[in-house]
Structure formats: C-alpha cells, structure tokens
Residue, then its C-alpha position, 0 to 999 in steps of 0.5 A: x517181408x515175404x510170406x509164403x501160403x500153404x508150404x509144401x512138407x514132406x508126410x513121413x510114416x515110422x521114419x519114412x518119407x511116404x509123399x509130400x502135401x500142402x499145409x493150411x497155412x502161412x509162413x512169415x519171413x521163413x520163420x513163423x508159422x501162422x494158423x488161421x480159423x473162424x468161429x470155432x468155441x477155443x483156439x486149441x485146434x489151432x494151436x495143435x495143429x500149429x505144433x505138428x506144422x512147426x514140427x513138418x517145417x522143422x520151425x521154431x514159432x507160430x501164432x495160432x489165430x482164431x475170430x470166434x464167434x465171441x472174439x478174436x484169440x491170438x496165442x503163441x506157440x513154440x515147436x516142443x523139443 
C-alpha cells in the first residue's frame, strides 16, 4: 500500500492553469482520497471538501473522516460526474 501525503494539484481560474498547491490530505494507493478533521459538530466540510479534492485529482473516491467531539463519522464519498 503506498499513501502519499498532501498531493500536489494544479489551481485552475475560468480553464486556466494559474499556479499549483498542496492539498490537506492523503491518497491511498493513487485512487482514494481520504480527509481528516477533529471536533468539528458534522463531517460535511469534509465531505465538501473531499469532493473538490476528487475533482483536482481527477479521482473517482474518498472517505471523509472526522473524530467529533461526541464520535467518529466516517462517510464515503464519490467524484460527481
């Protein structure tokens, strides 16, 4: 299993490439992203998130993850076609 932190993807404005940046999070494998946070109230930002990330990576699948205050969700999350 390789996992790669913080992939680099390039930023792009109106179809142009404009610079390049990291991304807070990892990929397994080259094929699922997966998103990390704690405490916050729901997993949505994650799941968000995890979405524009598929999108930059041009990725199929995630798993956004978050240990909240009261537990831990995980949820699945697919690239919108």
């Amino acid at each position: 299993m390789v996992v790669s932190q913080n992939p680099i993807a390039k930023a792009v404005f109106r179809n142009v490439v404009v610079d390049e940046a990291p991304l807070a999070c990892m990929v397994v494998n080259q094929r699922i992203v997966l998103i990390l946070s704690a405490l916050f109230d729901t997993n949505d930002f994650n799941v968000n998130r995890g979405r524009s990330y598929l999108k930059s990576l041009d990725l199929e699948y995630g798993i956004a993850v978050d240990f909240g205050k009261r537990r831990a969700e995980f949820i699945g999350i697919r690239r919108s076609k």
